[in-house]
N, C-alpha and C positions, 0 to 999 in steps of 0.2 A: 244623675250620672248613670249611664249604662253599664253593664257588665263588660260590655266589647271595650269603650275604652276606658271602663278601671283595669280592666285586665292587659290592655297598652300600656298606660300608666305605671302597671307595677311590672313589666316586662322592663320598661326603659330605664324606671330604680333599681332593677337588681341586675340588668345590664351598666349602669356605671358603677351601682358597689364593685360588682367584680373587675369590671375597667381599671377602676383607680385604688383596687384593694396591694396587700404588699405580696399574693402567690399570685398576682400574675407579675409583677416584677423578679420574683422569686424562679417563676417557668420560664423567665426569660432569659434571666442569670445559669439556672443548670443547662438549656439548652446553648448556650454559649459556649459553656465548659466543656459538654460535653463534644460539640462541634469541636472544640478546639484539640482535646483529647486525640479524637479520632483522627485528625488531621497530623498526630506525632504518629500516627498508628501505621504499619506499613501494609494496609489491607485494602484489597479487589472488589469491583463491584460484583453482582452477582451475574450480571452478562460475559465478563470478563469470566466467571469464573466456569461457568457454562459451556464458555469459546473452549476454553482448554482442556475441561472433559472429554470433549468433542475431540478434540486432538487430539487426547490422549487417550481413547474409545480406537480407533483410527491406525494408529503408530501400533496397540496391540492386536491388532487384524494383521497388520500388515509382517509384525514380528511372526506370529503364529503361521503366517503362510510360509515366512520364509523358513522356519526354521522345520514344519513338515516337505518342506521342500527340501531342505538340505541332509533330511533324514532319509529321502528317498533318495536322490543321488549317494549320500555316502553306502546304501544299502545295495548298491547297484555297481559299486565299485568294491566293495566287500566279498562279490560272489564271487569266486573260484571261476576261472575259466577253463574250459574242458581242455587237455593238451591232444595236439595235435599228433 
């Protein structure tokens, strides 16, 4: 027997030990659970959650202009006007 396939040999034995052992029916069960879990969970993917930085990145540009904006108007209607 050669090295190359004793070395098969004991790759495909401890590929079905772990096949048919009881943590991979075990890894199967938590990932179930926890799928399941997450599924009661009311949470966003991470693209979603990206989307709305974004938006919300955006909405404060847009506040920030308007509100130095409304500080220059109200500043401009504050000034005295010279009497005639």
């Amino acid at each position: 027997m050669d090295m190359n396939s004793f070395f098969n040999d004991l790759q495909g034995k401890i590929h079905n030990a772990i096949e048919n052992s009881p943590a991979k029916d075990i890894e199967k069960n938590v990932k179930a659970m926890m799928t399941q879990g997450f599924s009661k969970l009311d949470l966003v993917t991470r693209e979603e959650f990206d989307i709305q930085a974004q938006v919300l990145a955006k909405t404060r540009a847009k506040l920030e202009a308007l509100e130095a904006r409304m500080a220059e108007l109200e500043g401009k209607t504050a000034e005295p006007t010279p009497p005639k």
